[in-house]
N, C-alpha and C positions, 0 to 999 in steps of 0.2 A: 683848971689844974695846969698845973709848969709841965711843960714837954722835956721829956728825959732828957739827958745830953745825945748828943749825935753819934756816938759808939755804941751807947745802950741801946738805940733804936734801930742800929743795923745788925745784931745779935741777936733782938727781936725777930726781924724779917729772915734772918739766916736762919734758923730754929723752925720758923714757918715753915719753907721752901721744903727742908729735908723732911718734915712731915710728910708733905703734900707728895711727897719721889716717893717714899715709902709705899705709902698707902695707894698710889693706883697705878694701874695696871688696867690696860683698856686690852679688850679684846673682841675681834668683830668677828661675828658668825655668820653663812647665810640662812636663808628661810629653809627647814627641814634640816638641817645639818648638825654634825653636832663634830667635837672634839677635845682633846685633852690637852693639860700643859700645867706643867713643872717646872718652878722658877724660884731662885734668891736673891734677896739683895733689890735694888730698887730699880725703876725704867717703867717702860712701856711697852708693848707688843700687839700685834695684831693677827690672825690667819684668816683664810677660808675653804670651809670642807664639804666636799664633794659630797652629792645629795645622791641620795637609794633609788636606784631605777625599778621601776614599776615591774614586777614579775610576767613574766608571758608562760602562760597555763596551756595544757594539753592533755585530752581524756583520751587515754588507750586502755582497756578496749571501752566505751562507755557504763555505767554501773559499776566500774570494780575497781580503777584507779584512777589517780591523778597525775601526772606527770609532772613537775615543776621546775621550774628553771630564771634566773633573774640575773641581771647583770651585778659583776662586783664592785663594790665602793673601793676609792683607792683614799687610804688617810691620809693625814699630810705628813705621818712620821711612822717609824717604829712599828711593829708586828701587823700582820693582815687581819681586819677585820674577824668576828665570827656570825651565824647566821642561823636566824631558829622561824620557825614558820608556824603562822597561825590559822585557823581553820575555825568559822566562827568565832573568832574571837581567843579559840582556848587551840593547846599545844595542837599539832596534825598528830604523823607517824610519830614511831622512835627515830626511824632514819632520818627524816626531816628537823631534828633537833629541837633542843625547848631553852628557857631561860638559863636554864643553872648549867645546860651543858648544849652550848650553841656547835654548830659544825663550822669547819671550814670550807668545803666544797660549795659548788654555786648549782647545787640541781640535787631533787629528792624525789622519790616517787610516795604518795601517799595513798593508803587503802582506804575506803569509804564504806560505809556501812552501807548494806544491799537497801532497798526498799520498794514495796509496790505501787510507789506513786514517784512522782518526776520529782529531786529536791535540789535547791540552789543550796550551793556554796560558798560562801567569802573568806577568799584566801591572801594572805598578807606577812612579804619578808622582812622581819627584822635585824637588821644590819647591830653589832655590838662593837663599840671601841672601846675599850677601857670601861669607866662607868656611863662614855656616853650611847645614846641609843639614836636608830631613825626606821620608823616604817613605811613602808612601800604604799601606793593606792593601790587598796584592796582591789579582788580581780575576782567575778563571778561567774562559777561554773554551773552551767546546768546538767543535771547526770539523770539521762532517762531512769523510768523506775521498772521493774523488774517483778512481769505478771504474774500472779500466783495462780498454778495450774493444780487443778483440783480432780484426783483420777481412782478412784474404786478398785481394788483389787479383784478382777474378776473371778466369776464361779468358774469351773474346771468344764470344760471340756471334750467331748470323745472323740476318739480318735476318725480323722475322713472330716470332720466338723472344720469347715471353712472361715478365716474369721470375720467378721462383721461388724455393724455397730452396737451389738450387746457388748462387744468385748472392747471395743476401740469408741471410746464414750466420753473421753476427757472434756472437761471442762476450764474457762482460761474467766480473771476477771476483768478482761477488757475486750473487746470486738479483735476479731483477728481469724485467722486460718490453721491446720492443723493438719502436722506431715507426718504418719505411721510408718514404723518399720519393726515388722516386716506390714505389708499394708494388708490393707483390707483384701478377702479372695483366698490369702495364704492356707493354706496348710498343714500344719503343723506337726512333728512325728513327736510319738507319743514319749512323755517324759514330767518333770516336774521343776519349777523354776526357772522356764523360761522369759527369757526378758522380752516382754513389750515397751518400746519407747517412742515420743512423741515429741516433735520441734515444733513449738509453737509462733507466729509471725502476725506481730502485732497488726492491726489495720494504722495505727499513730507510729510511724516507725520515729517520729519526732520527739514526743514523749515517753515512748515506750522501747525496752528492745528485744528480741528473742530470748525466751524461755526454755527450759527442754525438763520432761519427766521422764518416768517408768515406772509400770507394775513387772509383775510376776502373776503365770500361769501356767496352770497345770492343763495336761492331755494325760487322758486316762485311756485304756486300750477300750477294746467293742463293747458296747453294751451285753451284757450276759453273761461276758466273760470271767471265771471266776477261777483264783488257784488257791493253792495248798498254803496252810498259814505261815506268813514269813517267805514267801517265797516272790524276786524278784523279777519284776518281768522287764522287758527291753528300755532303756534310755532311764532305770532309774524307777518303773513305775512296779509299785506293789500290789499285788494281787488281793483282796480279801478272804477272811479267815477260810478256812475248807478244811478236810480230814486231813489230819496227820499219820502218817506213819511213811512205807517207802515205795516213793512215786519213780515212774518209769522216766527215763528223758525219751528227746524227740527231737527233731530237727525239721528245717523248712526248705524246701525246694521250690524255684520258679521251674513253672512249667509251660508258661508262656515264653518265646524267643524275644531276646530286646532287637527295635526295628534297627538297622540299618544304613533307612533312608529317613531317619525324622527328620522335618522338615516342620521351621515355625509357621504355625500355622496352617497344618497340612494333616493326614488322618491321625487319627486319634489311634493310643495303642492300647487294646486288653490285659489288663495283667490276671495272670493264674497260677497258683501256688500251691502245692499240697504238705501237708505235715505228718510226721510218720504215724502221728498218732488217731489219725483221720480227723482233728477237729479243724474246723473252718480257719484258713488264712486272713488276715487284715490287713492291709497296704497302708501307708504315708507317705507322702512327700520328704525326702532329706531336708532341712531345714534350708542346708548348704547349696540345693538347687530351687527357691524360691522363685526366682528370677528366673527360670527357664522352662520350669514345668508345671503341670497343675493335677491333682485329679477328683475325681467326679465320676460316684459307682463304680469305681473300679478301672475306668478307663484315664489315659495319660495323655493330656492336651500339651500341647507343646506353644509357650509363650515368647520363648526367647532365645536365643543363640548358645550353645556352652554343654556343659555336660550335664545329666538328669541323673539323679541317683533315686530310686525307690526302694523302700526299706517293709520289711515285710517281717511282721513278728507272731505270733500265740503263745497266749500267757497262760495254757495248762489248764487242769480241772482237778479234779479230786484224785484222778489218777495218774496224769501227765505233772513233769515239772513244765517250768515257762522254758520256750523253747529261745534257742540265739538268734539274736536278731540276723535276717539274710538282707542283703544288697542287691541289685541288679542297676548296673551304671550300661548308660549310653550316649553319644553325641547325637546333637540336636543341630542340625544345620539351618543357615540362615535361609530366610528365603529367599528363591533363586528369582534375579528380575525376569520380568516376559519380554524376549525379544521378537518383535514385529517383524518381519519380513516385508520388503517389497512386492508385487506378483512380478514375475517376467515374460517381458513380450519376446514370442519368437515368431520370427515373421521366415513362410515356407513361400519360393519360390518354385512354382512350376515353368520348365519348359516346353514348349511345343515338342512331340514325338519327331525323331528325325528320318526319313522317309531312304531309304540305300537301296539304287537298282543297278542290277547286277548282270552285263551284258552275257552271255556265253560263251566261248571263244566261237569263232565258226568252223565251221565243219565239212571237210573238205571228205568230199566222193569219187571215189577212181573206178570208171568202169574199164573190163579188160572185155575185147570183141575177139574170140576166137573163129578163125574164119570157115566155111563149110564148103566142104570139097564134093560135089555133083559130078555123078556119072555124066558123060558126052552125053549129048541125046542122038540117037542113028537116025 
């Protein structure tokens, strides 16, 4: 074939050229990066855009959240980044953002679903620029799991009835330890719904982490004790059915003196009460002096330092109403240290007796010689 003339074949090559400027556009990314760009007209171009720093995780308190936080991407133009966080794989919180509606702040807090066994986590930020995207290396949380405490609502109670482990019986499903309060020995004055609670302490404090429950318990007043129907006796507690019609009231007196000199761990006090209506008196502990008092038949052991309140109530009979509950507060003192003494040496010097003589003055004698006058002799 004849070769065009030499005009034609450089109109050729010119027509080439402005294709080839059209048509590319070279653009360089790095590895994990990503970016946007808007352009007309022909050339070439190139950037490179800053890669998503790996998130740095923190669980406060363990089991119940996540704290998150990650460094921000800087683009290479125009509007700051947005940011949504993944949690297995699928969206976390609301606060931590999702696809359709990323955040802009650089830290979230996420809530975690409880569990009774230890579960990992894979949590991972996704950086948004425009339509491009880049995710962080995932980052794995381990979140102890969270014992499940298994606890019987106890039978009730009478009053003076100390508590123990019929009452304090909880059960945890993993090895661990178990803290009452009020604990075991207490007391209780009589009433209905009082809360028993328990903290439980895992033995794996690595996989596991403290629990806490509660029941409810009721104190019912003395054995025997029985009132007028509907009728309510001290802290709440109801009497059983009895005759109706109209009952006398009554009141309660201490008749015993509060000591003094209590002293923890020092005599024990009698408590004695009469009621106007002659039926027998009942004692309790205030619930509010756990801590410092105790009793046991009647008598008030002294445990701890503070103030002791005994409360002292009867709940009536077919002829009495329930009487008001009476108080009797005292201070309980600490006890006093024992101070030792040294003995002391006393060291008694005797002197020899001292011997004193004692001259007389002397004693002066005056004789007087009267002379005698004799006849001559013839």
């Amino acid at each position: 074939m004849p070769r065009p003339p030499k005009t034609e074949r450089y109109w050729t090559w010119r027509k080439a050229l402005v294709a080839v400027g059209v048509v590319v556009v070279c653009v360089g990314v790095t590895t994990a990066a990503w970016g946007y760009f808007s352009s007309t007209g022909t050339g070439t171009g190139s950037a490179s855009v800053a890669t998503l720093s790996a998130s740095v995780l923190t669980a406060d308190p363990p089991g119940t959240t996540v704290s998150l936080a990650w460094t921000p991407v800087t683009p290479p133009s125009g509007p700051a980044p947005g940011y949504y966080v993944l949690r297995n794989g699928a969206a976390a919180a609301s606060a931590c953002g999702d696809s359709a509606a990323p955040i802009t702040a650089t830290s979230c807090t996420d809530t975690v679903p409880t569990s009774p066994t230890p579960t990992t986590y894979s949590y991972s930020v996704v950086a948004v620029w425009h339509s491009w995207t880049s995710t962080s290396i995932p980052v794995q949380v381990l979140m102890p799991g969270l014992p499940t405490i298994t606890w019987a609502t106890p039978s009730a109670i009478t009053a003076g009835t100390a508590l123990s482990a019929a009452q304090l019986d909880a059960t945890a499903s993993v090895p661990g330890s178990f803290a009452y309060s009020p604990p075991s020995g207490t007391v209780l004055a009589v009433g209905s719904g009082q809360t028993l609670a328990v903290t439980f302490t895992p033995t794996d404090t690595t996989d596991y982490t403290t629990a806490t429950g509660s029941v409810l318990i009721t104190v019912t007043g003395p054995s025997g004790a029985t009132g007028p129907s509907g009728t309510t006796g001290p802290s709440g507690t109801t009497g059983p059915s009895g005759p109706t019609g109209n009952l006398d009231d009554q009141s309660i007196s201490f008749t015993s003196t509060a000591p003094t000199d209590a002293t923890v761990g020092g005599a024990t006090y009698p408590l004695t009460a009469t009621a106007t209506s002659g039926l027998p008196v009942s004692f309790a502990i205030d619930p509010s002096s756990s801590a410092v008092c105790s009793l046991s038949s009647n008598f008030v052991s002294f445990v701890g330092a503070g103030t002791c309140t005994v409360d002292a109530f009867q709940l009536g009979d077919g002829s009495w109403n329930a009487a008001a509950e009476a108080k009797q507060s005292f201070t309980v003192n600490p006890d006093a240290p024992t101070i030792t003494q040294s003995p002391t040496t006393t060291t008694t010097t005797t002197r020899p007796p001292t011997t004193t003589t004692t001259t007389p003055p002397p004693t002066t004698t005056t004789t007087t010689t009267t002379p005698t006058t004799q006849p001559p002799t013839t």
